[in-house]
C-alpha positions in Angstrom: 35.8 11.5 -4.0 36.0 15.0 -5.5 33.2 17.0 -3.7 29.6 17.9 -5.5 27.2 20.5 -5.0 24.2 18.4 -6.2 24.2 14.2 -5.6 24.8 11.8 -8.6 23.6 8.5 -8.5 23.1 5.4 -10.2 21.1 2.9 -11.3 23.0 -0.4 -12.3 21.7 -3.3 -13.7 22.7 -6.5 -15.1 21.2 -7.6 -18.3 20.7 -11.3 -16.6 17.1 -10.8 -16.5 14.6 -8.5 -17.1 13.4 -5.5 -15.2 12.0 -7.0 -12.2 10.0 -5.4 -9.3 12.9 -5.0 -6.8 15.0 -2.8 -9.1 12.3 -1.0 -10.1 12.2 -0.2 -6.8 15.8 0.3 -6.3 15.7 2.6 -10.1 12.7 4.8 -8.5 14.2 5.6 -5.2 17.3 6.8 -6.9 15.4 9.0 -9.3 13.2 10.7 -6.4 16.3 11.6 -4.4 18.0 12.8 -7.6 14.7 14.7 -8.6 14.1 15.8 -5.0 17.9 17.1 -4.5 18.4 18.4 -7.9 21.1 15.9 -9.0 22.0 13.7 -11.5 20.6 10.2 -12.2 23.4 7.3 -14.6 22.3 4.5 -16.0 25.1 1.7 -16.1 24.6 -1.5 -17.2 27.1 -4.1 -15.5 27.5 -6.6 -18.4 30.8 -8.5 -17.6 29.5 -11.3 -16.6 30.1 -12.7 -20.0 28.1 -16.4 -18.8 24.8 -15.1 -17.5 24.6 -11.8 -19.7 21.8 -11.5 -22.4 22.3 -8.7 -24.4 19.1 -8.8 -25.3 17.8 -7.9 -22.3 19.3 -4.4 -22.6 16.4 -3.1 -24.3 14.1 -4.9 -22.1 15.2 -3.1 -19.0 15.6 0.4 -20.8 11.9 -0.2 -22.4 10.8 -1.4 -18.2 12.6 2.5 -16.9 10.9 4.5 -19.3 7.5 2.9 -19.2 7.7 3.4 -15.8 8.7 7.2 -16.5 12.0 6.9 -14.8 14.4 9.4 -17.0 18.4 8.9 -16.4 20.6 12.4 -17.3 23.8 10.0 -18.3 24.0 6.8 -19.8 23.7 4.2 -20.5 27.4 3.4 -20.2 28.3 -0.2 -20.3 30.9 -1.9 -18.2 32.4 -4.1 -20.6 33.5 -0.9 -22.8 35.3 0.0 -19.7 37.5 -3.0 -19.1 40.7 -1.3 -19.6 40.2 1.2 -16.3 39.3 -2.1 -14.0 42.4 -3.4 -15.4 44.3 -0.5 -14.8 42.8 -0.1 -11.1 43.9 -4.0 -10.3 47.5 -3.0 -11.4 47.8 0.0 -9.1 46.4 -2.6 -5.9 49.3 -4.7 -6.7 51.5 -2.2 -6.8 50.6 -0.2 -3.6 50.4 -3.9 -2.3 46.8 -3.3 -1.2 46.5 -6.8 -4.0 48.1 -9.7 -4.8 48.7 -12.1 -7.7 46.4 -15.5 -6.5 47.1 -18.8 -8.5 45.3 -21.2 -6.8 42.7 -23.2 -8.8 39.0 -21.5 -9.2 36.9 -22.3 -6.3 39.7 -24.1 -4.8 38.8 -23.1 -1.5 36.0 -20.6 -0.6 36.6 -17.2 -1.6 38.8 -18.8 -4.9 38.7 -17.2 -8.7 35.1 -16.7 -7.9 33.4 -17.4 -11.0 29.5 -15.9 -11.8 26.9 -16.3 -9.3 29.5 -15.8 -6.3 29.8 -13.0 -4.0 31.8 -11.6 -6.8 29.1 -11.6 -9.3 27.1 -8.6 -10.5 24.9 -5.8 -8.5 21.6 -7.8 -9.7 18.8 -5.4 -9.0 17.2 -7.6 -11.6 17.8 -10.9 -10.0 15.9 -12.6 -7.4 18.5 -14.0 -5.3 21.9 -11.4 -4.2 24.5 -12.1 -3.7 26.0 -15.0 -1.9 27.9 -15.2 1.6 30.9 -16.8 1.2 33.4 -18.3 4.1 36.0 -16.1 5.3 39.4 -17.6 4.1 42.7 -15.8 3.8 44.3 -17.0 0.6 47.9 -18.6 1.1 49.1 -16.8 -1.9 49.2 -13.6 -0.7 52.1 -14.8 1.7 53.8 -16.2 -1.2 57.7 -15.0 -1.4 59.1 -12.9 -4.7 60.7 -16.5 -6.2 57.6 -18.4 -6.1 56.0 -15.7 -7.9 58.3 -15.6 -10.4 58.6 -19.6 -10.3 54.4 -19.7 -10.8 54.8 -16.9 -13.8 57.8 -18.6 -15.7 55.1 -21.2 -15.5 52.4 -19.7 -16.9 50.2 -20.5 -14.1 46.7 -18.8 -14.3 46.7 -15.8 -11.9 44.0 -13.8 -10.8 44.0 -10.7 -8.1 42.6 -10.4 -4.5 42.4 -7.8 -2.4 44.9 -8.3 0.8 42.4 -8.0 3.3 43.7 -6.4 7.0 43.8 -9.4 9.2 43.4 -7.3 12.4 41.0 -4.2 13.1 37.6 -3.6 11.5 36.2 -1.7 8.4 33.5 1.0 9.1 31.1 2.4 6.9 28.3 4.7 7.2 24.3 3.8 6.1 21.9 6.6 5.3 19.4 3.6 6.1 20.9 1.3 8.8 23.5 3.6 10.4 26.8 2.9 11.4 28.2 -0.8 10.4 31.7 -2.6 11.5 32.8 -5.4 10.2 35.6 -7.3 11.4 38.4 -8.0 8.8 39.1 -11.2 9.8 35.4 -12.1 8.6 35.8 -10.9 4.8 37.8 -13.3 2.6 40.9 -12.2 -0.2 38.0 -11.3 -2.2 38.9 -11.2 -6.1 39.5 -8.7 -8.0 40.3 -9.6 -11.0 39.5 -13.0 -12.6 42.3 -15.4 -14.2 40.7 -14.6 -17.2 41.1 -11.0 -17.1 37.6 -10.0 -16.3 36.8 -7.9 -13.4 34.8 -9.0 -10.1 31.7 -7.5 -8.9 33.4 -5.6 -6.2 36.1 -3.9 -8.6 34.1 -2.7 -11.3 31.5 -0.9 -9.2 33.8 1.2 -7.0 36.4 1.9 -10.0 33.1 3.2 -11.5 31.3 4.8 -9.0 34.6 6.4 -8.3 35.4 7.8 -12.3 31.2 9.1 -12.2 31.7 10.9 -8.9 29.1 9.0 -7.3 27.7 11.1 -4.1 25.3 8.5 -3.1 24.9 5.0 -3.6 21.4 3.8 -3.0 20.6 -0.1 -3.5 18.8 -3.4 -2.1 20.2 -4.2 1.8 20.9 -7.8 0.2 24.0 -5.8 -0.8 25.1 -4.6 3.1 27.4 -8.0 2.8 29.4 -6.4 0.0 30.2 -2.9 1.6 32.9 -3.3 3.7 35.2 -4.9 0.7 34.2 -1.9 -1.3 35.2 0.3 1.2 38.0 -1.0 1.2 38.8 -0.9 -2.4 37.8 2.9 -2.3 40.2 3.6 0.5 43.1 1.8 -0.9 42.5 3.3 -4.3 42.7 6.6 -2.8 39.2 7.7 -2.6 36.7 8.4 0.0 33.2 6.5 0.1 30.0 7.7 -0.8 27.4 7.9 1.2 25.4 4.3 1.2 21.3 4.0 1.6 20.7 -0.1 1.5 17.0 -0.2 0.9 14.6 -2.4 2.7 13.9 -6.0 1.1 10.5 -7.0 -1.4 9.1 -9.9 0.3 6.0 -11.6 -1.2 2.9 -12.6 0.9 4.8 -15.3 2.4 7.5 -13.0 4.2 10.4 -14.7 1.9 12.3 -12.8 -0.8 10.1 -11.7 -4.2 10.6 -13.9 -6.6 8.6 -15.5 -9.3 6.9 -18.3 -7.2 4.7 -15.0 -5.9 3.7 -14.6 -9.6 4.5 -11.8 -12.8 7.7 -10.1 -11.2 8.8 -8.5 -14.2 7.8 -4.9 -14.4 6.8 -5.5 -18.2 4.7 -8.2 -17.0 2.5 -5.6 -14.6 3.0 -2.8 -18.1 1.0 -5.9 -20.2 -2.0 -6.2 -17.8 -3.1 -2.7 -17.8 -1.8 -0.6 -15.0 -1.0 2.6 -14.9 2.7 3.8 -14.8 1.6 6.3 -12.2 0.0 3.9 -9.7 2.9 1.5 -10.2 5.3 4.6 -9.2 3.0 5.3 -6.6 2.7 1.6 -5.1 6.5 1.0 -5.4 7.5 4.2 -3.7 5.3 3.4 -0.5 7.4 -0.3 -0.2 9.9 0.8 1.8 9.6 4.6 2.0 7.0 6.5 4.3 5.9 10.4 3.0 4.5 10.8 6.7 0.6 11.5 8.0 -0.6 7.8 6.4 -0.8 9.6 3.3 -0.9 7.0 0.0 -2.2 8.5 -3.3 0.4 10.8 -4.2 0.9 11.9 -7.6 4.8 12.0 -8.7 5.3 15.2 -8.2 4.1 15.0 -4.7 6.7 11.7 -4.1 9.7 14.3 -5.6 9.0 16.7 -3.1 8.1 14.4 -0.5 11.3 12.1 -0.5 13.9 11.5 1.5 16.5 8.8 3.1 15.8 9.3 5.8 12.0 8.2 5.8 13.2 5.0 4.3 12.5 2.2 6.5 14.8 -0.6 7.9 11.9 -3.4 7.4 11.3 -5.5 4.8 7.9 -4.4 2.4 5.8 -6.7 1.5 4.6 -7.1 -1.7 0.5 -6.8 -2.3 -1.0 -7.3 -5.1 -4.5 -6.3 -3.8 -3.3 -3.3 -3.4 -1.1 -2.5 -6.6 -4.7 -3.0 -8.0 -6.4 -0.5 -5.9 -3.6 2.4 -6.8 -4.6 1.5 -10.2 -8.4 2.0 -9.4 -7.5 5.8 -8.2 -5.4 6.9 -11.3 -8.2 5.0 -13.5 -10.9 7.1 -11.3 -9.4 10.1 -10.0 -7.7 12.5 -12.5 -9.5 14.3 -14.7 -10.5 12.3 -17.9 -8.0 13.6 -20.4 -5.1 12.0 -18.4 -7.0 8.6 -18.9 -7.6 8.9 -22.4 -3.9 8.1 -23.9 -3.7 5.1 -21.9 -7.1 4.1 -23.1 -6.4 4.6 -26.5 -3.0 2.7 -26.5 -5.3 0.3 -25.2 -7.7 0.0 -27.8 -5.1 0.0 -30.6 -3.6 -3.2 -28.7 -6.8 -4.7 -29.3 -7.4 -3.6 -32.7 -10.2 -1.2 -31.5 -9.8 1.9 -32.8 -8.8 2.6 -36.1 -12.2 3.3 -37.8 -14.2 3.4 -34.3 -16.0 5.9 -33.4 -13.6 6.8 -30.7 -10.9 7.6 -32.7 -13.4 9.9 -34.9 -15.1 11.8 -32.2 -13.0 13.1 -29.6 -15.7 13.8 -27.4 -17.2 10.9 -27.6 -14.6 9.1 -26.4 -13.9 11.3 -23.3 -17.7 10.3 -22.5 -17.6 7.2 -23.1 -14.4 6.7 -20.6 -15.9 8.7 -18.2 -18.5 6.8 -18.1 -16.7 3.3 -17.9 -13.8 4.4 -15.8 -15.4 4.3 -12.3 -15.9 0.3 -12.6 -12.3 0.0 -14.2 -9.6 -2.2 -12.6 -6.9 -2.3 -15.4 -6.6 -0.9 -18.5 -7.9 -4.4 -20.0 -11.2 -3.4 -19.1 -12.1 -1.3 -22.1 -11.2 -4.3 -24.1 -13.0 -6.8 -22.0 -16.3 -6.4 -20.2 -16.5 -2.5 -22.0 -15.4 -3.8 -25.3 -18.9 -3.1 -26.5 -18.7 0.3 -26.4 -16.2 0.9 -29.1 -16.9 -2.1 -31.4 -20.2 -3.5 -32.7 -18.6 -7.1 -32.8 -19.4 -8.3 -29.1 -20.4 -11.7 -27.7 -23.6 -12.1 -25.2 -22.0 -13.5 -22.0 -23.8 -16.9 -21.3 -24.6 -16.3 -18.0 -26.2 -12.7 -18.6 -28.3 -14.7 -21.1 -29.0 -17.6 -18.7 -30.2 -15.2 -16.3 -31.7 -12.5 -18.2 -33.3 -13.5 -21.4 -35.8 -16.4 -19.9 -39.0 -14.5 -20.4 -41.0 -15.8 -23.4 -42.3 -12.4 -24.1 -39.0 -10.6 -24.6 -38.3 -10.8 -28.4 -41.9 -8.8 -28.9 -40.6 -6.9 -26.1 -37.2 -5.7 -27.2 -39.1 -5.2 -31.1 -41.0 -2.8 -29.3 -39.0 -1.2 -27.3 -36.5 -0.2 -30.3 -39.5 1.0 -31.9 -40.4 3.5 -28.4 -36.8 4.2 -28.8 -36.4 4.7 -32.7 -39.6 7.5 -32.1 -38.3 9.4 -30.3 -37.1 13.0 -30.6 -34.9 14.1 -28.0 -32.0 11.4 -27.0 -31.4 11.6 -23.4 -31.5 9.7 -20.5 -35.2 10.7 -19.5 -36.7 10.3 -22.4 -34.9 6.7 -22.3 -36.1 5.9 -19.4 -39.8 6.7 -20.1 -40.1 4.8 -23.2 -38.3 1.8 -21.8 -41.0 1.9 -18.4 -43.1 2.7 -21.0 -43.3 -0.9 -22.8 -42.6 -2.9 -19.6 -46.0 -1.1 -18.0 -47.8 -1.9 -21.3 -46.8 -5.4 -21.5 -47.2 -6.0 -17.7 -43.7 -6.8 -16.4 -41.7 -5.3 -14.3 -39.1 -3.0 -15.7 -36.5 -4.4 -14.5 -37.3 -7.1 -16.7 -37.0 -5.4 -19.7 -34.0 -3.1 -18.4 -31.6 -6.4 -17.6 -32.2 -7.5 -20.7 -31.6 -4.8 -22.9 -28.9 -4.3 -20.8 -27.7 -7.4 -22.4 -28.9 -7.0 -26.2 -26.9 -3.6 -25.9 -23.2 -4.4 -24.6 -23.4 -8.1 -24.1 -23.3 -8.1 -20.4 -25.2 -8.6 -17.1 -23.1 -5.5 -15.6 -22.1 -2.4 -17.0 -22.4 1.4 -16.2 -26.2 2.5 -15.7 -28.2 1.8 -18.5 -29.8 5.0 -20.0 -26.5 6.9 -19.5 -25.0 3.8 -21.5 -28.0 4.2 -24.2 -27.0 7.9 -24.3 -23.7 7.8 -25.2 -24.0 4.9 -27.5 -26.6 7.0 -29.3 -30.1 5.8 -30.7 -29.0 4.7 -33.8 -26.4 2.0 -31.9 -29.0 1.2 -29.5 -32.0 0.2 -31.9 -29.5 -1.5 -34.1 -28.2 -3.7 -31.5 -31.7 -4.0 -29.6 -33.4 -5.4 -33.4 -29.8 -7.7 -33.8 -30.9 -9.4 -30.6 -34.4 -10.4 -30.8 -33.5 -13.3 -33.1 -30.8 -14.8 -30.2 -33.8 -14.2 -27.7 -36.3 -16.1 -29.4 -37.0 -19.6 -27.4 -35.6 -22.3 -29.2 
């Protein structure tokens, strides 16, 4: 491999299935160490698998990378506009006689014209199993004589092309991650190369690309430490020297087995629908498998660029929890200044058909209070919609069980009349003056006010729990307040 003075890498998926958690993962790690070293990130999508490809899906794992604010420098280039070159690399094996022609009959015998979902098949950071083990086997074609060639081509016999595996000695490779690996040869099969059909395996396509792009560094799942010795031998026989190979630690769910949907939403658009963050997800997915050092966990981007490595990447499995995916999201609802909330929140409310003509989308200000005041009891991004929802929209339901608990008292219709009146009178809005007049009528009616203040809690946004309720008052304003306090009494009234 020609030498670099910066690292390329590459993401590669498959368009089987959409963007899912583990290559996230796999996509993120290779765009720190590209960001961190100053290289080059590719995006390549391996779409020969002409069976399990959905083309489809293209633009569902291109829409996954860049809501999750990972940014290739090349690409996307797709593999099956680059059939020709695997072709070309298959013929120059046979020749050298690293290769030979195979006509035995797919999946004759393990290791045969390995058809989709074998060892052969595709990278499939977007799948949730990897790639299978097969059998060793050496194929009794590669000792077949020049006439029986000729004999099985006169005939038109199918052929396909398998590597000639060494059957002595051992391939050696070198992991950024695990360290130095041998394999035996007499453990790895005639893998194929090139399918009867004239599509290329798995095995060929990657190195013949990751050879053409100058690949420095290849940085993927440790499902895939099973496939690296053929491919090392495919670079060596093609002439080239390996990259350097980082096999990431596993995604396992709660369970300690492999991530997969049975642990729930695994798609990365999935976790983009509920309302986190694409920050916090970066964040979260960075620590599975990586460590920056001194326990540290909220670390902005930036700080994960600088911070990166290989070697902090760990050798054990992560496991995937949810719990805490949601608390990230708590500290980049909570912890940045406001104005790096507020885009978020108004993508948010447009989803929900809550802002066009609000006052939100008016009033600027307004709307950084308002957030800041919701945004400390924020989980997702749904909760402006949800439980806040009340804050940019006067069409709100009273929550059953805030009225079940909360509007019992006989005397609260009078109550909440007068109130709106105390409130309506007065002449500076602010969170004293709301607090007086609302002790005010509970001490003149002879309740307790936090009688009254629960349940104008609930006249005012609908709910039993919500931010503090005179600094809600004050950034609803007094005209929203009475309104809403006089549009109650009628729903208070004992039936």
């Amino acid at each position: 491999m020609p030498p670099s003075d910066k690292p390329r890498v590459r993401f590669a998926p498959s368009p089987t299935g959409y963007l899912h958690v583990g290559g996230a993962r796999t996509a993120l790690f290779n765009w720190l160490f590209a960001r961190h070293e100053g290289g080059t990130l590719l995006l390549r999508i391996e779409d020969t698998d002409i069976e399990r490809n959905r083309p489809e899906l293209v633009d569902g794992i291109l829409e996954g990378l860049k809501w999750l604010g990972i940014e290739w420098d090349e690409g996307p280039l797709f593999q099956s506009q680059r059939l020709d070159l695997y072709r070309a690399a298959a013929e120059r094996l046979l020749a050298s006689g690293a290769a030979f022609g195979c006509y035995c009959k797919a999946a004759a015998y393990s290791g045969g014209d390995a058809t989709p979902g074998g060892d052969e098949d595709q990278e499939g950071e977007g799948d949730d199993e990897g790639p299978k083990v097969q059998k060793s086997v050496a194929c009794p074609c590669r000792d077949l004589s020049d006439a029986d060639r000729a004999a099985k081509e006169k005939a038109g016999v199918p052929r396909a092309v398998r590597f000639r595996v060494p059957r002595a000695g051992a391939t050696q490779f070198e992991d950024a991650v695990f360290g130095p690996r041998e394999v035996q040869n007499a453990e790895i099969e005639d893998f194929v190369l090139l399918r009867s059909n004239g599509l290329p395996t798995y095995q060929l396509s990657v190195v013949v690309d990751d050879i053409d792009m100058r690949i420095t560094h290849i940085i993927r799942g440790a499902d895939h430490l099973s496939n690296t010795p053929k491919q090392a031998l495919i670079y060596r026989a093609l002439g080239a020297a390996p990259p350097i190979f980082a096999h990431v630690p596993l995604i396992l769910g709660p369970d300690r087995t492999r991530l997969s949907k049975r642990h729930g939403a695994t798609s990365v658009g999935s976790y983009a629908e509920e309302g986190f963050l694409p920050e916090a997800f970066r964040n979260f997915l960075a620590l599975l498998g990586w460590s920056p050092g001194e326990d540290a966990e909220f670390l902005r981007t930036s700080e994960l660029i600088e911070r990166f490595s290989l070697s902090s990447v760990s050798r054990t499995n992560a496991v995937f929890d949810r719990a805490k995916l949601e608390w990230f999201n708590t500290q980049y609802l909570q912890k940045p200044p406001v104005e790096y909330v507020l885009p978020y929140v108004e993508a948010e409310l447009k989803r929900a058909g809550l802002w066009e003509g609000s006052q939100a989308s008016r009033d600027p200000a307004w709307f950084a209070r308002a957030v800041e005041l919701i945004r400390p009891r924020t989980r997702l991004l749904g909760d402006f919609t949800t439980w806040a929802r009340a804050f940019f929209t006067d069409d709100f339901d009273y929550e059953a069980e805030a009225r079940d608990k909360f509007w019992k008292d006989e005397r609260l219709p009078s109550m909440l009349e007068k109130l709106a009146g105390a409130l309506d009178a007065l002449a500076d809005w602010n969170h004293d003056a709301c607090d007086a007049a609302s002790r005010g009528v509970a001490a003149a009616e002879g309740v307790k006010a936090g009688v009254l203040i629960n349940a104008t809690r609930v006249a005012i946004v609908g709910r039993a729990v919500a931010p503090p309720l005179f600094e809600t008052m004050v950034v609803l304003g007094k005209e929203r307040v009475v309104a809403r306090l006089r549009r109650a009494v009628p729903s208070v009234r004992p039936n």
